[in-house]
DRENDO-1510 file (C-alpha; in Angstrom, 1 decimal, always signed):
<recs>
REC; n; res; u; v; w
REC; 1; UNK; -13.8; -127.1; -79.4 .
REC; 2; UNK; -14.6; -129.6; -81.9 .
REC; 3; UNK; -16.7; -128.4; -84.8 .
REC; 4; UNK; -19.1; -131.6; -84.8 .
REC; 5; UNK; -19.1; -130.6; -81.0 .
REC; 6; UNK; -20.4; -127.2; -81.2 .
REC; 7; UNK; -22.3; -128.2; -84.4 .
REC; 8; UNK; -24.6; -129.9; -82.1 .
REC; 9; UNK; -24.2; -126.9; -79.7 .
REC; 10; UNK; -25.3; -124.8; -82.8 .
REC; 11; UNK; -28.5; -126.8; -83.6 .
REC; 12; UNK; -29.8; -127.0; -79.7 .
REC; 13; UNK; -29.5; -123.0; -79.7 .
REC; 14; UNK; -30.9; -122.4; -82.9 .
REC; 15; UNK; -34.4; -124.8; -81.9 .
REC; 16; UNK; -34.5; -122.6; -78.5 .
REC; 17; UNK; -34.4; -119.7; -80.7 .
REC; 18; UNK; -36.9; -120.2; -82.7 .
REC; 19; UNK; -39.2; -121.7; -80.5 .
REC; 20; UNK; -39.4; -118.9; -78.7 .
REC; 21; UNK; -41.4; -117.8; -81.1 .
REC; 22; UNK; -39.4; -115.1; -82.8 .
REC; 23; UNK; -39.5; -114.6; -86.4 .
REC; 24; UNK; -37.4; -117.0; -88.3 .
REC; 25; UNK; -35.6; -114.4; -89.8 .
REC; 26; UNK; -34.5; -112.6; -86.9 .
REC; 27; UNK; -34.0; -116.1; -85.1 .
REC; 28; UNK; -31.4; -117.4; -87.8 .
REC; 29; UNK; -29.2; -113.7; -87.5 .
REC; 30; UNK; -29.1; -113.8; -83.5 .
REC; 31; UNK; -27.6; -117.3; -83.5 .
REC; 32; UNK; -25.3; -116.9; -85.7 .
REC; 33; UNK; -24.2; -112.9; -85.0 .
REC; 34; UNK; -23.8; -114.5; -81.5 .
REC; 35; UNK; -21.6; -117.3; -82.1 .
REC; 36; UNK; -19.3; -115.5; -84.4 .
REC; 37; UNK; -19.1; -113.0; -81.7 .
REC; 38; UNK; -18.0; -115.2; -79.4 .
REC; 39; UNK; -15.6; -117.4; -81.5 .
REC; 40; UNK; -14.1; -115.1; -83.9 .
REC; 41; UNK; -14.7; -111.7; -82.1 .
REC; 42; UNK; -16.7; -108.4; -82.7 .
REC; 43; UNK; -15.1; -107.6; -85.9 .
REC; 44; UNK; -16.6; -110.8; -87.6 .
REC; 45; UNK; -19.8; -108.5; -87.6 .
REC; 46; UNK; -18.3; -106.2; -90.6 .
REC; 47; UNK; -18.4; -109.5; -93.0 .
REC; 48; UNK; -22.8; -109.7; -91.9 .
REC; 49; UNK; -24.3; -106.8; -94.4 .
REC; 50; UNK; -21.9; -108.0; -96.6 .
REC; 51; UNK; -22.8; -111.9; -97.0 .
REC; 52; UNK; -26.3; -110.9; -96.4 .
REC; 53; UNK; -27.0; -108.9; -99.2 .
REC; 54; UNK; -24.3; -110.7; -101.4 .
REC; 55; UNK; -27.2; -113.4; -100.6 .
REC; 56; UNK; -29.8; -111.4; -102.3 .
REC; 57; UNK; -27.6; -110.5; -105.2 .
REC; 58; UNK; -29.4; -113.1; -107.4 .
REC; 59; UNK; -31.2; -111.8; -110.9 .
REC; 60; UNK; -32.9; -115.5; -110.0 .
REC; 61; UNK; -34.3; -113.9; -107.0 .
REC; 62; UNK; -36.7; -112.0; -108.8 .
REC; 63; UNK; -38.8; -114.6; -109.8 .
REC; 64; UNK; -39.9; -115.4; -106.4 .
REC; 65; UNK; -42.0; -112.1; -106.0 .
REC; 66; UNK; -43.6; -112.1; -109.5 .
REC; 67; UNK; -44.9; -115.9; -108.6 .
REC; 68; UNK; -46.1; -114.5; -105.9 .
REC; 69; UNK; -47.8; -111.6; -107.6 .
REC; 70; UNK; -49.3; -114.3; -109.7 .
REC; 71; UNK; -51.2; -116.3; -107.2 .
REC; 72; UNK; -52.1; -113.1; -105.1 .
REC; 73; UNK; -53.6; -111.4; -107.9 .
REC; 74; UNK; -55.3; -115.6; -108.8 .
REC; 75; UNK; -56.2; -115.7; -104.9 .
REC; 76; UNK; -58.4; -112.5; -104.8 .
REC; 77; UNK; -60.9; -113.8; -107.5 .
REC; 78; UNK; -63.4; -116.1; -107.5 .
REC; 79; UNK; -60.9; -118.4; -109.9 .
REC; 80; UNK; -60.5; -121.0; -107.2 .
REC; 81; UNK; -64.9; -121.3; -107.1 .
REC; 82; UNK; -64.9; -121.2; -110.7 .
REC; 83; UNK; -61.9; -123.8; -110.8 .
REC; 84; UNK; -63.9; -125.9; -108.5 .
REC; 85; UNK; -67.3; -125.2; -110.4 .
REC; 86; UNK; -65.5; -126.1; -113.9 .
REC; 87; UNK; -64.0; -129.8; -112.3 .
REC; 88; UNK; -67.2; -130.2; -110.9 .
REC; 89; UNK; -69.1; -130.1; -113.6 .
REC; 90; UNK; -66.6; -132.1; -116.4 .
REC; 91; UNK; -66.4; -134.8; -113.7 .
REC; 92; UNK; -69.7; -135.2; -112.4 .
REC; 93; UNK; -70.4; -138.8; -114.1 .
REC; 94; UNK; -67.3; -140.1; -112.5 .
REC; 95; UNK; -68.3; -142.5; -108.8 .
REC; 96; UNK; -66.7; -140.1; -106.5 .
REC; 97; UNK; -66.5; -137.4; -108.6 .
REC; 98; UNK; -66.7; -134.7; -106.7 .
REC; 99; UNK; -63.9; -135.4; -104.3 .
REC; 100; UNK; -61.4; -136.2; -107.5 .
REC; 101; UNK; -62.9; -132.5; -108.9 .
REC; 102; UNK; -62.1; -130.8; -105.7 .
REC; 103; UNK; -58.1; -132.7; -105.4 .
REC; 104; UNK; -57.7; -131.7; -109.0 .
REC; 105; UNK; -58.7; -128.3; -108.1 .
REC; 106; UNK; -56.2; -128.4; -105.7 .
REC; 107; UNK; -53.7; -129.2; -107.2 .
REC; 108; UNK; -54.1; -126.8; -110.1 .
REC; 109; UNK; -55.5; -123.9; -107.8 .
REC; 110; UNK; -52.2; -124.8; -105.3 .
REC; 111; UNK; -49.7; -124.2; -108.8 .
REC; 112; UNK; -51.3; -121.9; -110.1 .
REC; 113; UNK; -51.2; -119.9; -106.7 .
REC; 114; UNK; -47.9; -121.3; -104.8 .
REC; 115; UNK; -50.1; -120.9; -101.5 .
REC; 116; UNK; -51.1; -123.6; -99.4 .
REC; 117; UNK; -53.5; -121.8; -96.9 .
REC; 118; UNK; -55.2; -119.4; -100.4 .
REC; 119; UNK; -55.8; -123.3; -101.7 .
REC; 120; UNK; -57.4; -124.5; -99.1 .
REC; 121; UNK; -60.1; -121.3; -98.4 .
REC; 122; UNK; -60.7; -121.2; -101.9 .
REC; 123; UNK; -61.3; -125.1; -102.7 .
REC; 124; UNK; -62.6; -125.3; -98.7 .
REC; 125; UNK; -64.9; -123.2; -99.1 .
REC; 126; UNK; -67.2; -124.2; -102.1 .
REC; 127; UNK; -66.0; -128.2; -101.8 .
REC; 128; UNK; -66.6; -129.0; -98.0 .
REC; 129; UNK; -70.1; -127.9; -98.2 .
REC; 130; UNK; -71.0; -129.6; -100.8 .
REC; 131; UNK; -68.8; -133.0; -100.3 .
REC; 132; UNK; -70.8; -133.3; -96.8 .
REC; 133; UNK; -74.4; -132.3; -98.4 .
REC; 134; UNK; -73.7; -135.3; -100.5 .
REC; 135; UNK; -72.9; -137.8; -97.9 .
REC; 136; UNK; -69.1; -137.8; -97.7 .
REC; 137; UNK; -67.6; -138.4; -94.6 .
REC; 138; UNK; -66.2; -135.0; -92.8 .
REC; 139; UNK; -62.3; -136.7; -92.6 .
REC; 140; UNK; -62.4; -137.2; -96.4 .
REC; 141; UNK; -64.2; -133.8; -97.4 .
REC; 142; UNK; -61.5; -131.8; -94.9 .
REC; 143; UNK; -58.7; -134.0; -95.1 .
REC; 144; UNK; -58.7; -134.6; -98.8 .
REC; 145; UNK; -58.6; -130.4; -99.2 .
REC; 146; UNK; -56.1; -130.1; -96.6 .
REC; 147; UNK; -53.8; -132.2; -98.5 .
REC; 148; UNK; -54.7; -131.5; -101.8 .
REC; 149; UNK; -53.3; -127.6; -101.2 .
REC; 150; UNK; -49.7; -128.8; -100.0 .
REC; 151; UNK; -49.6; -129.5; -103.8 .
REC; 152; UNK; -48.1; -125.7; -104.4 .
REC; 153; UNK; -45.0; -126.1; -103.2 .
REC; 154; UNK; -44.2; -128.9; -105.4 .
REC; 155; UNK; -45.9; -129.0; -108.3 .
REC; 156; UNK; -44.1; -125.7; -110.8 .
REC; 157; UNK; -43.9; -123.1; -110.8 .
REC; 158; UNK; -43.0; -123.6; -107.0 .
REC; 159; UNK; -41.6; -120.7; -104.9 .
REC; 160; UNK; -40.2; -123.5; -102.6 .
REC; 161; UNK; -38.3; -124.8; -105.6 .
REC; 162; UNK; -36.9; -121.2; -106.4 .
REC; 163; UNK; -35.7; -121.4; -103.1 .
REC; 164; UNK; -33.6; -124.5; -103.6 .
REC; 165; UNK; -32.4; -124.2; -106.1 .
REC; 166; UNK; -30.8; -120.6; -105.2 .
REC; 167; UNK; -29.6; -121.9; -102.0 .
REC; 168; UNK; -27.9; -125.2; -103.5 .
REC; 169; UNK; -27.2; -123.4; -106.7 .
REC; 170; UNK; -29.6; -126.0; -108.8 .
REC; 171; UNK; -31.1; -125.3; -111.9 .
REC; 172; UNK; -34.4; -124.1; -111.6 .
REC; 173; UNK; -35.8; -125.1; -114.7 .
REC; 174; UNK; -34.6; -129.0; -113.8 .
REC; 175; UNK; -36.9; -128.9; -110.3 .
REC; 176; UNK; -39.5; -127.2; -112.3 .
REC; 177; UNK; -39.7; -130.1; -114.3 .
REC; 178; UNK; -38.6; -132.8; -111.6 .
REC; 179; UNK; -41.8; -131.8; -109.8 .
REC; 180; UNK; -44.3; -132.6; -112.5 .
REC; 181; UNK; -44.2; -136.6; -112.3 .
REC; 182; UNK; -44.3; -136.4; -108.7 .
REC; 183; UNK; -47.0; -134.0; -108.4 .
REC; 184; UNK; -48.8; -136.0; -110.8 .
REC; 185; UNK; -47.7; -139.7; -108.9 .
REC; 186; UNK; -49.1; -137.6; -106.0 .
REC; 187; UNK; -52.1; -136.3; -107.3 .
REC; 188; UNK; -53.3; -140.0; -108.4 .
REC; 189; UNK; -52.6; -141.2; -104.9 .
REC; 190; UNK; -54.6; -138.9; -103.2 .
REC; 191; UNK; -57.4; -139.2; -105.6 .
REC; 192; UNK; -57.1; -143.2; -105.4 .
REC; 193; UNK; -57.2; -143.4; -101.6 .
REC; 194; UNK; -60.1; -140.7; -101.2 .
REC; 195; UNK; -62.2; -143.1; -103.7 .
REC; 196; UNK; -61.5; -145.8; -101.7 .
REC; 197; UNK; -62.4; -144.8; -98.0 .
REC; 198; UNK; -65.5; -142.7; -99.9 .
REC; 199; UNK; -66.4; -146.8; -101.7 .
REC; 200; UNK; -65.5; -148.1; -97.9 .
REC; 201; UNK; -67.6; -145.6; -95.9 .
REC; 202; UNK; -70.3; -147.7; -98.0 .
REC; 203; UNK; -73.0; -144.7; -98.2 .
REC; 204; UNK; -74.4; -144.6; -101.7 .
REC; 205; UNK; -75.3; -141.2; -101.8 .
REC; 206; UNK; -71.8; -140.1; -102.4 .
REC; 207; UNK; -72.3; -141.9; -105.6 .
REC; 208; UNK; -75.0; -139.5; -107.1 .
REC; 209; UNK; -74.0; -136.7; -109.1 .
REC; 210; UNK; -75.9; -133.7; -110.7 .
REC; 211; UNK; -76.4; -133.8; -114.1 .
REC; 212; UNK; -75.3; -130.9; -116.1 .
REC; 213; UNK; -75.7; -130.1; -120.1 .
REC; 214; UNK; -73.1; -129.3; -122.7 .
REC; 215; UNK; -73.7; -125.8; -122.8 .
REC; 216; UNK; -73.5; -126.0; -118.4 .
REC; 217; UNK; -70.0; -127.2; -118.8 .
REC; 218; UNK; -69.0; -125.2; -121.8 .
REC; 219; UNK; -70.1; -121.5; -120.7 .
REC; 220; UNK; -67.4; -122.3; -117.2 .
REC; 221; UNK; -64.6; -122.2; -119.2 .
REC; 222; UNK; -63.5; -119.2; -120.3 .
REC; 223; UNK; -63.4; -118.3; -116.9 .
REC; 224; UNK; -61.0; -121.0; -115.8 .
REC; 225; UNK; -58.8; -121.5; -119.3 .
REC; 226; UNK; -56.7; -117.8; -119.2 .
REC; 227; UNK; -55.2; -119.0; -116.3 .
REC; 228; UNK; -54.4; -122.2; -116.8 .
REC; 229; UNK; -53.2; -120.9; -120.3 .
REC; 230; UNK; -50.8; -118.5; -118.4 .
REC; 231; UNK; -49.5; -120.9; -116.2 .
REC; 232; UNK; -48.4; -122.9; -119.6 .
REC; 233; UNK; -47.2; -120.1; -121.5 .
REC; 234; UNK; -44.9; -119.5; -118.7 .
REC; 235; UNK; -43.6; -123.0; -118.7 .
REC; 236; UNK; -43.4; -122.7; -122.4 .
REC; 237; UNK; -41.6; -119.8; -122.6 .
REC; 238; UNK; -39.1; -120.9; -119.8 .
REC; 239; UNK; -38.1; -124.2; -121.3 .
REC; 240; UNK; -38.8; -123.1; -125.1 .
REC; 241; UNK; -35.5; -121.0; -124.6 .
REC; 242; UNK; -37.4; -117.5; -124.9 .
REC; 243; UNK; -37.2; -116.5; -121.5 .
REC; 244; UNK; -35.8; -116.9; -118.4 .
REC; 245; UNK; -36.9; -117.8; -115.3 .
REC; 246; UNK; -37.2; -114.3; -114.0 .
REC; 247; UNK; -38.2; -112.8; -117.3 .
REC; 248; UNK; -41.4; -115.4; -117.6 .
REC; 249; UNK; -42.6; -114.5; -113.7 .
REC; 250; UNK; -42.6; -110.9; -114.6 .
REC; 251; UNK; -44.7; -111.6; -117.9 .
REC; 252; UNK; -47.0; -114.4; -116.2 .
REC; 253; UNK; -47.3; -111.6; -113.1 .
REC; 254; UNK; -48.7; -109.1; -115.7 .
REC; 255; UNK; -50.8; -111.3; -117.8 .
REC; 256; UNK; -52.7; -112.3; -114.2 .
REC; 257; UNK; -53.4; -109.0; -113.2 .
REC; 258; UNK; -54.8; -108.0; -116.6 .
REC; 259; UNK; -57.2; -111.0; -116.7 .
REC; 260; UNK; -57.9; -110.6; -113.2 .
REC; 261; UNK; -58.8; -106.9; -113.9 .
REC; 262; UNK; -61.0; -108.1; -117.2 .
REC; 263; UNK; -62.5; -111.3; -116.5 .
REC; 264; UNK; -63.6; -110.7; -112.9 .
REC; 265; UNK; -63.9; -107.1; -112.8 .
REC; 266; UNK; -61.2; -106.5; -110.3 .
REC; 267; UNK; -60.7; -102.4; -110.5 .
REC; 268; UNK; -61.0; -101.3; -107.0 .
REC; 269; UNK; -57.7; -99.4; -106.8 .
REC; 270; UNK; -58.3; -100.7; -103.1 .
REC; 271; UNK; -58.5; -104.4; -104.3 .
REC; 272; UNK; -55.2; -103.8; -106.6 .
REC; 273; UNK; -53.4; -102.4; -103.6 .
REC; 274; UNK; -54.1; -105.6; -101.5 .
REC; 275; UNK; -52.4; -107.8; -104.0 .
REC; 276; UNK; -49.2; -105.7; -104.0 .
REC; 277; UNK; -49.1; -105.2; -100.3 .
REC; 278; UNK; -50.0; -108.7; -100.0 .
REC; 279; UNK; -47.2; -110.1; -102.1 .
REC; 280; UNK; -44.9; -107.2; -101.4 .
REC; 281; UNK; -45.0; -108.5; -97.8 .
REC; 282; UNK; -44.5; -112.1; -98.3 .
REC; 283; UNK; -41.6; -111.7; -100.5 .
REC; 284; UNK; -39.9; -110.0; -98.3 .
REC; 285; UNK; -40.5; -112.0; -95.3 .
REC; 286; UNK; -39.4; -115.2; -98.3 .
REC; 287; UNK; -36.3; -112.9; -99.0 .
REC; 288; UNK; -35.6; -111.6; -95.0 .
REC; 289; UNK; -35.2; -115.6; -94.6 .
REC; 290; UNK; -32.8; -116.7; -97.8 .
REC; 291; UNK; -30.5; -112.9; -96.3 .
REC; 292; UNK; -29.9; -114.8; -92.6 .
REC; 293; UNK; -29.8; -117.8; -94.0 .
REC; 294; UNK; -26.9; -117.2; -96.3 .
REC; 295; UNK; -25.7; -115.2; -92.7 .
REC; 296; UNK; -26.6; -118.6; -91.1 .
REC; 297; UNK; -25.0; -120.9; -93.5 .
REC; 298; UNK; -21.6; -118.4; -93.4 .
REC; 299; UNK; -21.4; -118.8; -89.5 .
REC; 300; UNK; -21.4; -123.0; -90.1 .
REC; 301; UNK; -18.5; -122.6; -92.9 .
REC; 302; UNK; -16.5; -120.3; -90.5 .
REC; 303; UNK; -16.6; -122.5; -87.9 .
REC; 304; UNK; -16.0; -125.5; -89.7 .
REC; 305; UNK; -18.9; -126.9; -89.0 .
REC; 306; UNK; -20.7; -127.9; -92.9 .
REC; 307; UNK; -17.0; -129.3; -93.7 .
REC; 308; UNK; -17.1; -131.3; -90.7 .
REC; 309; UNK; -19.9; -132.8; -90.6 .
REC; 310; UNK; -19.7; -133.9; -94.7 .
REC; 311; UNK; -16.8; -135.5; -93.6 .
REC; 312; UNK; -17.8; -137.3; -90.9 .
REC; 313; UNK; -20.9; -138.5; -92.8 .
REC; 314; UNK; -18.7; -139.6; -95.7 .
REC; 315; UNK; -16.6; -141.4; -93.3 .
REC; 316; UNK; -19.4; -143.6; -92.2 .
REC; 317; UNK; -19.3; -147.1; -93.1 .
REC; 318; UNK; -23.2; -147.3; -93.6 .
REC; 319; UNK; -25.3; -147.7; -96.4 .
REC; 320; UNK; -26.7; -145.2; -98.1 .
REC; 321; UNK; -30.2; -146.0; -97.8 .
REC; 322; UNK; -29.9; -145.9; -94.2 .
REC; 323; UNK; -28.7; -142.3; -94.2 .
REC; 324; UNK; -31.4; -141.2; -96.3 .
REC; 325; UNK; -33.9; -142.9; -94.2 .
REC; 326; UNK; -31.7; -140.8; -91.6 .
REC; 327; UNK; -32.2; -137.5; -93.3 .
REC; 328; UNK; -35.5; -138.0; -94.5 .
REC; 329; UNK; -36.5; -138.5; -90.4 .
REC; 330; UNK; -34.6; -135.6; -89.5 .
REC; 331; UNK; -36.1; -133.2; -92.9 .
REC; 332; UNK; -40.0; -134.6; -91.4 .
REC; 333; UNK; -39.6; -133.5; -87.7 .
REC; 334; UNK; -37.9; -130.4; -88.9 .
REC; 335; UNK; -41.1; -129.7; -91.4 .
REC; 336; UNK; -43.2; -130.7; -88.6 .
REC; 337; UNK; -42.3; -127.2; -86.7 .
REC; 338; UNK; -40.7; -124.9; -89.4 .
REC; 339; UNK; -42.3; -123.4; -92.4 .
REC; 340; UNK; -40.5; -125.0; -96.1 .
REC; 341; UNK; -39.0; -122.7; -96.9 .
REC; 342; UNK; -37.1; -122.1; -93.5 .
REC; 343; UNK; -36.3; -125.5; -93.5 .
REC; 344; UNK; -34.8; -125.7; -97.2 .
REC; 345; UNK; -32.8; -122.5; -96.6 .
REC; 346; UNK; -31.3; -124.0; -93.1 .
REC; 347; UNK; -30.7; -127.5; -94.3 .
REC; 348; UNK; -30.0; -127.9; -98.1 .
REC; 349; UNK; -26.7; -126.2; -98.3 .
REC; 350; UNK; -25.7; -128.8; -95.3 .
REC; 351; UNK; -27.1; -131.6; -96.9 .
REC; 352; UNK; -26.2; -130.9; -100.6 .
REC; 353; UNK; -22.3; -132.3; -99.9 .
REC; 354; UNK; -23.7; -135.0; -97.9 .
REC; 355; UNK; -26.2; -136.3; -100.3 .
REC; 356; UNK; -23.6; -136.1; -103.7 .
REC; 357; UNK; -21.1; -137.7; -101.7 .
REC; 358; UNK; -23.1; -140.6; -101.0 .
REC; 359; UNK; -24.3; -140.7; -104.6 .
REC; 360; UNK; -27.7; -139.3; -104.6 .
REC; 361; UNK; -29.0; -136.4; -107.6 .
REC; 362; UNK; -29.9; -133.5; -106.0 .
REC; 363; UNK; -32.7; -132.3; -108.4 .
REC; 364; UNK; -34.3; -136.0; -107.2 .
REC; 365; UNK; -33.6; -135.0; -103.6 .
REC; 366; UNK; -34.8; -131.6; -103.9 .
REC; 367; UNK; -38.5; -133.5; -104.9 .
REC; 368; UNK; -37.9; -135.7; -101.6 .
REC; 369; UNK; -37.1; -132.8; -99.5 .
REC; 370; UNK; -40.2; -130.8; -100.7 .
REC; 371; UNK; -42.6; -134.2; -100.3 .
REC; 372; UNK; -41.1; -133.8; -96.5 .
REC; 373; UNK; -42.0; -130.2; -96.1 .
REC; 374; UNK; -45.2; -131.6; -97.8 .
REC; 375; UNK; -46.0; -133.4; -94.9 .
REC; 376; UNK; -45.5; -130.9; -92.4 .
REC; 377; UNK; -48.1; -128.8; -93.6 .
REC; 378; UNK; -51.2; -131.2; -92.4 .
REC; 379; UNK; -49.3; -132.5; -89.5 .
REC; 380; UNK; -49.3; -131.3; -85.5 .
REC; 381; UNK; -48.3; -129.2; -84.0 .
REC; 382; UNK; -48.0; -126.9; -86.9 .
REC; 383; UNK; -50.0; -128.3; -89.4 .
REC; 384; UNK; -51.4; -125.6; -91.1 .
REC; 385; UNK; -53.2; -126.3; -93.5 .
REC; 386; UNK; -55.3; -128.4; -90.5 .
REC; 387; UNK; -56.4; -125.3; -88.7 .
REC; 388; UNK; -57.1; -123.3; -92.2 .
REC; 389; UNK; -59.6; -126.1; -92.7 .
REC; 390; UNK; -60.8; -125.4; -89.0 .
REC; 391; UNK; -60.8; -121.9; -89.7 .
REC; 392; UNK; -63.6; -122.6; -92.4 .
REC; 393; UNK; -65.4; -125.3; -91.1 .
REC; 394; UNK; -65.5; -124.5; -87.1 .
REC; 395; UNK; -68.1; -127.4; -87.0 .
REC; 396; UNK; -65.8; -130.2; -87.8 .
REC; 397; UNK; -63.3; -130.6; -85.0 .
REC; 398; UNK; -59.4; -130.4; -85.3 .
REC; 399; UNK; -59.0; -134.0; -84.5 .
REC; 400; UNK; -60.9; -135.3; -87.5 .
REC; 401; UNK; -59.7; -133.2; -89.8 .
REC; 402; UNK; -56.1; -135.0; -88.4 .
REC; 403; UNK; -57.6; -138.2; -89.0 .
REC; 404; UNK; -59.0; -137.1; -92.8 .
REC; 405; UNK; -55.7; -135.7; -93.2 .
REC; 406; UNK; -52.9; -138.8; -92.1 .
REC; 407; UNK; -54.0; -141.4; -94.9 .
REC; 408; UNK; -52.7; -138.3; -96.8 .
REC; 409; UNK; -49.5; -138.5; -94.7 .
REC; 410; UNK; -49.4; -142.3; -96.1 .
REC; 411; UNK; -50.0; -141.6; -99.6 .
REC; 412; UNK; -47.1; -138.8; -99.3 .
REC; 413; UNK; -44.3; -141.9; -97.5 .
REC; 414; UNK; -45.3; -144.3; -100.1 .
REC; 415; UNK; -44.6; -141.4; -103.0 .
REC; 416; UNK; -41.2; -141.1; -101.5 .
REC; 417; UNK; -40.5; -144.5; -100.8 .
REC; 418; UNK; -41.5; -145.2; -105.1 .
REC; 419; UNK; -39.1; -142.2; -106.1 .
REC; 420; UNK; -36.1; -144.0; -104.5 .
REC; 421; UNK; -37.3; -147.4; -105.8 .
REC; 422; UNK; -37.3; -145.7; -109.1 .
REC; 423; UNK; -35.8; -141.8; -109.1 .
REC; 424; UNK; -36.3; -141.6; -113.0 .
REC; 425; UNK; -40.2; -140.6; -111.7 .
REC; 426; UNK; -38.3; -137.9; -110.7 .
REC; 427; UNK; -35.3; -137.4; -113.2 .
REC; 428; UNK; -36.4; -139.0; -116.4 .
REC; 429; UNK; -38.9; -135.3; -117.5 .
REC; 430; UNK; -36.1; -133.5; -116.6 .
REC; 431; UNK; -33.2; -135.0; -118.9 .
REC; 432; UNK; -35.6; -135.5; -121.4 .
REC; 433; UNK; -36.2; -131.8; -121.7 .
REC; 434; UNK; -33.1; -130.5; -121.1 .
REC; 435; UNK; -30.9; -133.1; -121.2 .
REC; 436; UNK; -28.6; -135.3; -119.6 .
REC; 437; UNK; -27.2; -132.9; -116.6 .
REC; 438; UNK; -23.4; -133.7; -116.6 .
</recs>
């Protein structure tokens, strides 16, 4: 059979599979135990525990669950409240302010936590309340939140990003830095549209603010600065040449649980065994995926479907605008029912020859790709961040949070369509840092 042929065989059966709503995981090693069964026989099935844990073989790899310890150990505080309560007060004289504070909450909770659903409880739950007592509409207060906590997975330190780079064997400190301009770019966007509909909606009390003194806005602080001091020292440390990667998540994993323990009283051996179940489970299910992946990605390369399809796609006589509008259409439906970092695992290592060949960087792509996954994340049928919003404000219904959150959507397609107008929003932090990659 040819392998473009059963490529396309290989794609219907692995969208059946995981619709049926098993794990991805599990989903990933069925197809692709199957069709090496049935192409190159049972004994293919030896190579399996080999390339999956030869996946996992990564010193890289143990960054992901420190990160993760991070914002578990961030997530069961009141640092998010705080966070919110600090913005809140520092921004109050801005028009609009509060819905600025609560995206710039966000989007610092979201990094400093790597967890879109933790964002938007924490934020949710202290901003909503008080964005609607004040006259905002419902769609901006729920869908400016919802959007504001897909900001994790892009702005660093980003598990997603881990993730990519591992599977496309990227540097990790370049799409730690690619991410900040964007995230920023994105940020500013959000903040600029949610002024705008909140100046449009015409209500003037959204306008008032409470006033607040000096020492109001000075005693917040040293609730809210250890954090945000960690999540710099790690940076620092990681492109300061003192540490890597791995090394800084183990320290900045620490460092939270020690000011989590001091500054909010957080001694319940109880609470402390939530965090480390909590994380312990997500990183495996994180590492589970990136083992069938690498299974997954073997079974294409055996059959001579990756080569095959590279070549093909370099064959085309197309521009290459066109087949990134191509692949950016294909990366948004794919977000739309998959979680990131399924998607990443599953499609970067396909893509990566594809996207070189036709020019393209692939730390800028990797920024594209996680502005796609982005997307998904306030967008049907999936969309969760929508029904995390639902889930803490029952009284505003599903289809306006959509609506809050699809302007959102917009700001997201015009932030990709500036980085490939201009990519150096992407690449110039990096190369500046680190240097020209070669």
């Amino acid at each position: 059979m040819e392998p473009l042929s059963l490529g396309a065989i290989v794609a219907c059966a692995t969208i059946i599979v995981l619709f049926s709503g098993i794990s991805v995981a599990s989903g990933l090693l069925f197809v692709a135990a199957s069709f090496l069964i049935f192409f190159d026989g049972m004994s293919s099935l030896s190579l399996m525990p080999e390339v999956f844990f030869g996946k996992l073989d990564n010193f890289a790899l143990l960054s992901i669950p420190m990160f993760i310890i991070m914002g578990a150990a961030i997530s069961s505080t009141r640092a998010g409240a705080d966070l919110y309560e600090a913005l809140e007060r520092w921004l109050t004289r801005v028009p609009g302010g509060l819905v600025v504070s609560n995206l710039g909450a966000c989007a610092l909770f979201s990094a400093m936590s790597g967890s879109s659903p933790a964002t938007c409880a924490a934020i949710g739950k202290m901003g909503i309340p008080e964005m609607r007592k004040r006259g905002y509409p419902d769609s901006v207060a729920a869908g400016s939140i919802a959007a504001g906590g897909t900001l994790g997975i892009l702005i660093p330190p980003s598990v997603t990003m881990i993730v990519y780079g591992i599977a496309t064997e990227t540097s990790i400190g370049r799409l730690f830095l690619a991410g900040v301009l964007p995230g920023l770019l994105l940020v500013s966007l959000f903040m600029a549209w949610s002024l705008y509909s909140t100046w449009a909606s015409g209500d003037a009390r959204v306008l008032r603010s409470t006033t607040y003194t000096w020492k109001q806005k000075i005693e917040i602080l040293p609730r809210v600065l250890p954090f945000l001091a960690i999540i710099l020292g790690v940076l620092y440390a990681m492109y300061g040449g003192i540490a890597t990667p791995s090394e800084t998540a183990a320290v900045g994993a620490l460092m939270c649980l020690v000011i989590a323990m001091v500054i909010y009283r957080l001694w319940d051996p109880r609470q402390l065994w939530a965090v480390l179940r909590d994380s312990t489970r997500e990183s495996v299910m994180i590492l589970f995926i990136i083992g069938a992946a690498g299974v997954f990605s073997y079974m294409l390369s055996s059959l001579f479907i990756t080569q095959s399809i590279a070549e093909w796609i370099g064959g085309l006589d197309t521009n290459r605008w066109v087949l990134m509008a191509a692949i950016n259409l294909f990366l948004l439906v794919a977000g739309f029912f998959l979680p990131p970092v399924a998607v990443i695992l599953m499609a970067a290592p396909i893509l990566l020859p594809i996207i070189t060949t036709a020019g393209f960087d692939p730390i800028w792509f990797a920024v594209v790709l996680t502005i796609n996954m982005e997307i998904g994340l306030i967008s049907p049928p999936v969309g969760l961040n929508l029904y995390v919003i639902n889930g803490i404000a029952p009284d505003i219904k599903l289809k306006t949070i959509l609506v809050g959150s699809l302007p959102y959507v917009g700001c997201m397609i015009v932030a990709i369509l500036l980085l490939c107008l201009f990519p150096g929003i992407a690449l110039w932090l990096p190369d500046f840092v680190m240097g020209t990659a070669l």
